[in-house]
C-alpha positions in Angstrom: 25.5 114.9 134.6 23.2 113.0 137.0 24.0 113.0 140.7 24.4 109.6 143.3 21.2 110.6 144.7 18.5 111.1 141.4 19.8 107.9 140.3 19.1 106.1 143.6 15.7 108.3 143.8 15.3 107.0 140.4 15.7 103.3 141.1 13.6 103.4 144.0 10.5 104.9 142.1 10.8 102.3 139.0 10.9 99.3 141.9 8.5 100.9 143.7 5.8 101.2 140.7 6.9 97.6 139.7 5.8 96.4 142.9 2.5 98.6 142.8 1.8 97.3 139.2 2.7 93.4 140.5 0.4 94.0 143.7 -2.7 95.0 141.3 -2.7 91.4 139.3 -5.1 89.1 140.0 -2.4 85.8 140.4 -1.3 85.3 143.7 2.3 84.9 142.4 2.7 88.3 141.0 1.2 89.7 144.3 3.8 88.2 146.1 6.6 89.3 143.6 5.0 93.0 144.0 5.0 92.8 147.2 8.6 91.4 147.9 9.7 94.6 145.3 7.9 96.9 147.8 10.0 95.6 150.7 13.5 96.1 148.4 12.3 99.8 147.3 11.5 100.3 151.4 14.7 99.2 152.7 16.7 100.8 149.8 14.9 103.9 150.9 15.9 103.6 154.4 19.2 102.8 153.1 19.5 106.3 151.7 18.4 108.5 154.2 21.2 107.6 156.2 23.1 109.5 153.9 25.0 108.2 150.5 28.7 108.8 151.6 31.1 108.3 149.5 34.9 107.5 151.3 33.2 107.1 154.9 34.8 104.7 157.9 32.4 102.1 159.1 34.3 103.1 162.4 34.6 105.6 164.8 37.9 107.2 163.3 39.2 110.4 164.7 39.0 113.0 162.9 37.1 111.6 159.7 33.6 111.4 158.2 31.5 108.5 159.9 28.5 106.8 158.0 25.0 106.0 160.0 25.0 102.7 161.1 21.3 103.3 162.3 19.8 102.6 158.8 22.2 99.7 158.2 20.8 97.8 160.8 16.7 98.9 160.2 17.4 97.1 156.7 19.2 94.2 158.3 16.6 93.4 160.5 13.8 94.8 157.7 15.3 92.0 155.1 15.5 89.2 157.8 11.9 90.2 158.7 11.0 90.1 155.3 12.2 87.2 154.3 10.1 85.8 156.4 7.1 87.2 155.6 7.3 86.4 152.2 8.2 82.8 153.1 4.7 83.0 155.0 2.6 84.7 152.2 4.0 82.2 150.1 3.0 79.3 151.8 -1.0 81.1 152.5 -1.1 81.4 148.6 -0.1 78.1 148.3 -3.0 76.4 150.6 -5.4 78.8 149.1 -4.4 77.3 145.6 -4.9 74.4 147.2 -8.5 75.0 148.8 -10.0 76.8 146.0 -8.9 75.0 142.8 -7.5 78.5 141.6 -4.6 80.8 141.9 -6.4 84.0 141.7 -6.5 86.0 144.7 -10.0 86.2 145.1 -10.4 82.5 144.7 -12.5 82.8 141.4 -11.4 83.1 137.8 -12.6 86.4 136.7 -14.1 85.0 133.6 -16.4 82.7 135.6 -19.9 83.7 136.4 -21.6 83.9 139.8 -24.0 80.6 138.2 -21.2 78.7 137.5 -19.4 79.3 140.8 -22.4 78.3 143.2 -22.7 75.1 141.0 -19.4 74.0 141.9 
């Protein structure tokens, strides 16, 4: 029987190498997927280390168990503050498709030679 906490341990490491594998592409738009995965396995993370309580008030109740609302509001502000990020690395990769001609993150196809590339 698997416990609450491998499963979420789990989920976080298969997101997390997701994002590492997106980050490592040479497209821009995979790099931006990998890195908006990174963010999710992050905030999931701090998620769980306030705990994974099961039956818990939201509210100071007397005499009953009271979940953190510390990491509730780091992801809050963590997704608002991502979301924005990503709306800004979005439109970076956009203008760079723009300037260079190409969507690869270094600007140059990786097939291309260096002679072709001071041609152009």
């Amino acid at each position: 029987m698997m416990s609450l906490e491998f499963l979420v341990a789990s989920g976080i490491g298969v997101v997390s190498a997701t994002g590492i594998y997106l980050i490592l592409r040479g497209r821009t738009w995979p790099v931006v997927l990998g890195l908006t995965l990174l963010g999710y396995a992050v905030n999931v993370f701090i998620f769980s280390m306030g705990r994974l309580w099961q039956d818990a008030a939201p509210i100071l109740a007397e005499g009953s168990r009271v979940a953190d609302p510390l990491p509730q509001a780091l992801v809050l502000t963590a997704i608002v503050i991502g979301f924005a990020t990503t709306g800004f690395v979005i439109q970076m990769a956009l203008r760079s498709r723009h300037e260079t001609g190409s969507d690869h993150v270094d600007g140059h196809e990786a097939n291309t030679t260096a002679e072709t590339r001071d041609r152009t």
